[in-house]
VEXDREN-2710 file (C-alpha; in Angstrom, 1 decimal):
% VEXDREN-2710
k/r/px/py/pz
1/UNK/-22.6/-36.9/-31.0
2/UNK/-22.7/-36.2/-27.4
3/UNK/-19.3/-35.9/-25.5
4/UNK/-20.2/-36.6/-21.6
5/UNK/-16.6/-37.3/-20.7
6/UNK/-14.5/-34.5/-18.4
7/UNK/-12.0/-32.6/-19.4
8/UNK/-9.8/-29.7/-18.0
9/UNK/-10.9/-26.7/-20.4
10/UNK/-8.6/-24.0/-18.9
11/UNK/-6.2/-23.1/-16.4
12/UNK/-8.1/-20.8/-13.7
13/UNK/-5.7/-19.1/-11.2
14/UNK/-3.3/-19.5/-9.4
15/UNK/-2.5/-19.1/-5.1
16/UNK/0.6/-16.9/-4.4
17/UNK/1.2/-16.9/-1.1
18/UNK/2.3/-13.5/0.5
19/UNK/4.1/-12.4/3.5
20/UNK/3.0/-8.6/2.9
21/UNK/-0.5/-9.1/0.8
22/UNK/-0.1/-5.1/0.0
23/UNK/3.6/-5.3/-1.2
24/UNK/2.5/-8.0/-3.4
25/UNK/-0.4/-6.2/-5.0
26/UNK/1.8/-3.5/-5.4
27/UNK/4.4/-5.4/-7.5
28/UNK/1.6/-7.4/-9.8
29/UNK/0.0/-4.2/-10.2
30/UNK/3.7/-2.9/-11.7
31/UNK/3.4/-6.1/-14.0
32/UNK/0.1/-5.4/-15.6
33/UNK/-2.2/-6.7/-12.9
34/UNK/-5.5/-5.3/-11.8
35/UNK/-7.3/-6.1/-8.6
36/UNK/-10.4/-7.9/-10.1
37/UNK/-11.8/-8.9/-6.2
38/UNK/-10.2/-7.3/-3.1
39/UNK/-11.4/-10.0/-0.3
40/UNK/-8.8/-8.7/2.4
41/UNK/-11.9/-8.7/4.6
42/UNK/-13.8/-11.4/4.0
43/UNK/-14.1/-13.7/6.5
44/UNK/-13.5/-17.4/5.4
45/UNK/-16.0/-20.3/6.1
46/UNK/-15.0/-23.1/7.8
47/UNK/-15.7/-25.2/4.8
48/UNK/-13.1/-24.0/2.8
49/UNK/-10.1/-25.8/5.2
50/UNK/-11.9/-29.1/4.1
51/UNK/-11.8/-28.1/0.5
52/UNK/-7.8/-27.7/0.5
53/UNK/-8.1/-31.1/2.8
54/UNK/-6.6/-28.7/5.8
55/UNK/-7.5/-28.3/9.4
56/UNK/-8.1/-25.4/9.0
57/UNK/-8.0/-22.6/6.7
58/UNK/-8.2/-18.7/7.7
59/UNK/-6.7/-15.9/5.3
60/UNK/-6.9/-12.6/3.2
61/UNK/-6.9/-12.4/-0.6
62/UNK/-6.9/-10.1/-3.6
63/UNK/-7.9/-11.8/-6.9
64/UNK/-6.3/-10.0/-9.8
65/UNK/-6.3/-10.3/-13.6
66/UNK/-4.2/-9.0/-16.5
67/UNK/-7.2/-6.5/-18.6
68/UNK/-5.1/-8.2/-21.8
69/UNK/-6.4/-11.2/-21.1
70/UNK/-9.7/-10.8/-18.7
71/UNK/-10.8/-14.5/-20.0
72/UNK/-6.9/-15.7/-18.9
73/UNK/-5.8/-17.3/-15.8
74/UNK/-5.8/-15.0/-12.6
75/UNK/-3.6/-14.9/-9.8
76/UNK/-4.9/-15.6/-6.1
77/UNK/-2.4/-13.5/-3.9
78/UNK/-2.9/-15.0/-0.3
79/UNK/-2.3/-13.9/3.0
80/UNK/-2.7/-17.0/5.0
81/UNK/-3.6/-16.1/8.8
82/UNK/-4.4/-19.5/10.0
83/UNK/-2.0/-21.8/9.4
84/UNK/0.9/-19.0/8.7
85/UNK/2.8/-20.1/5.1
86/UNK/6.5/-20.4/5.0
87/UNK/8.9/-18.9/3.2
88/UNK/12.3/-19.4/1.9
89/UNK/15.2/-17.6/3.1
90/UNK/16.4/-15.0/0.6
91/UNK/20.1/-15.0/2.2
92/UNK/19.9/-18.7/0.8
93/UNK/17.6/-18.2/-2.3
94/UNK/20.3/-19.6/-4.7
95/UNK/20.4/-22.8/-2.7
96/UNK/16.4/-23.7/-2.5
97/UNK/14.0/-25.3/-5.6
98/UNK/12.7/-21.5/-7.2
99/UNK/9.0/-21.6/-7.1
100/UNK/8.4/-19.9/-10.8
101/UNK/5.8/-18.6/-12.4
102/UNK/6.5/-17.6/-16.2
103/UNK/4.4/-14.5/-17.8
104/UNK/4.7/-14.6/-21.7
105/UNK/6.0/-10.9/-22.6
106/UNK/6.0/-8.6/-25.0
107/UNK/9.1/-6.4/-25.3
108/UNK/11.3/-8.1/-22.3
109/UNK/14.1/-6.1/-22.6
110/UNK/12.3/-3.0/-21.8
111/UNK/10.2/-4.6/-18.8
112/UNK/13.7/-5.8/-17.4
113/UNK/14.3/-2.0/-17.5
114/UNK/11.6/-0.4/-16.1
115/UNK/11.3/-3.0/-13.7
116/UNK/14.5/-2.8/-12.5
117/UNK/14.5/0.9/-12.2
118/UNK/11.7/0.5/-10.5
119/UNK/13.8/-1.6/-7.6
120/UNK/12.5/-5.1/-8.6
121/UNK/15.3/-7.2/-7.9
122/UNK/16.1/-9.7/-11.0
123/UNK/18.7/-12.6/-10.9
124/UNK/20.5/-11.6/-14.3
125/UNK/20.1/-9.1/-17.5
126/UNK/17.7/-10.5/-19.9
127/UNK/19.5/-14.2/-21.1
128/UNK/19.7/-13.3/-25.0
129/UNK/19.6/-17.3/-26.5
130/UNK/20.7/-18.3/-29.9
131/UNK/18.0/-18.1/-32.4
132/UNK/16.7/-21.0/-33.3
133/UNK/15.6/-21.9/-30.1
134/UNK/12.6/-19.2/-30.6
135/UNK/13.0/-17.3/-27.7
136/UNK/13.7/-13.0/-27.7
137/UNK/15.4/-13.6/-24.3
138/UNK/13.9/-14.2/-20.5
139/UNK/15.1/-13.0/-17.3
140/UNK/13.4/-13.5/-14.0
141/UNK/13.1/-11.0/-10.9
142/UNK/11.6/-12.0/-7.1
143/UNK/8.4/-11.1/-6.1
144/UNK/7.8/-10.2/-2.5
145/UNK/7.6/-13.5/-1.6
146/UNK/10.1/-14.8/-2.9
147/UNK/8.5/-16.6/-6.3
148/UNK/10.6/-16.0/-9.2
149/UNK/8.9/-14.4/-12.0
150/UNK/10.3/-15.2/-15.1
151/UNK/9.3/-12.5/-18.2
152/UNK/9.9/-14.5/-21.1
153/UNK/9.2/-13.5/-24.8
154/UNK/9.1/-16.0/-27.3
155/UNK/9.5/-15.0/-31.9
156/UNK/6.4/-14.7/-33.5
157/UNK/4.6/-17.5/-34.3
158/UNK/6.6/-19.8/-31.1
159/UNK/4.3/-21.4/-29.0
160/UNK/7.1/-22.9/-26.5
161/UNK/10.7/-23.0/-26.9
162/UNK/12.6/-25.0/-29.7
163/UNK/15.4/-26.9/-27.1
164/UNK/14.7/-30.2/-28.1
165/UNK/14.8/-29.6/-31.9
166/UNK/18.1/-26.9/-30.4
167/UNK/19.4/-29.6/-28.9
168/UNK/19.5/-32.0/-31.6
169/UNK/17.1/-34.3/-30.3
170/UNK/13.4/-35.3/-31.6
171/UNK/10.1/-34.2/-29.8
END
């Protein structure tokens, strides 16, 4: 039986945009990350501003990968030259919608402490929940762009957190 229907088969990467494209290699580098194409010099075609449906589109990237999972979604760290991207104001971080992205991880606790004595910046001490929700504990830290990362490691066998079932409420 042939199947000639699409269908989304994997999640590919994902843009970060950066306000210091070298501070931000830097600190996905301390997570695991390794540069898989460095294309700070690569000049973009014109084309690719009608891809993104822009006017146009002029930047810097550096496409890097975690080596535990080289088949895995990769992250896009942009530096975008033409428009320039906004950011949010970290003096009123705690008052803007987070843009997160979430890293399964093993051993969180001791990433929260190498991280932070590293200087990465985190919101909280690693959030310890009961046990049945299936979760080892999470904490989230600010990349330099001010995305929060969240570091979240689940009990074996936990594909996703057990809140509803936590909660008392059916899936």
């Amino acid at each position: 039986m042939s199947d000639d229907g699409w269908k989304l088969t994997s999640l590919y990467h994902t843009v970060v945009n950066c306000r210091d494209l070298d501070a931000s290699v830097a600190f996905y580098r301390l997570l695991g990350f390794e540069v898989l194409n460095d294309r700070r010099n690569v000049v973009w075609p014109d084309f690719v501003a009608s891809i993104f449906g822009m006017r146009r589109a002029k930047g810097r990237g550096v496409l890097m990968v975690l080596p535990s999972d080289p088949d895995g979604p990769m992250i896009d760290l942009i530096d975008w030259l033409e428009p320039k991207a906004r950011f949010p104001d970290p003096a009123h971080a705690s008052e803007e919608v987070p843009r997160i992205i979430a890293f399964r991880t093993r051993n969180v606790h001791q990433a929260h402490r190498e991280l932070s004595a590293k200087g990465v910046r985190f919101t909280r001490d690693v959030f310890e929940p009961e046990e049945d929700l299936g979760l080892v504990g999470s904490c989230c830290c600010y990349d330099p762009n001010g995305n929060l990362i969240e570091l979240i490691e689940l009990q074996a066998g936990v594909r996703h957190s057990r809140a509803n079932e936590a909660l008392g409420e059916t899936p």
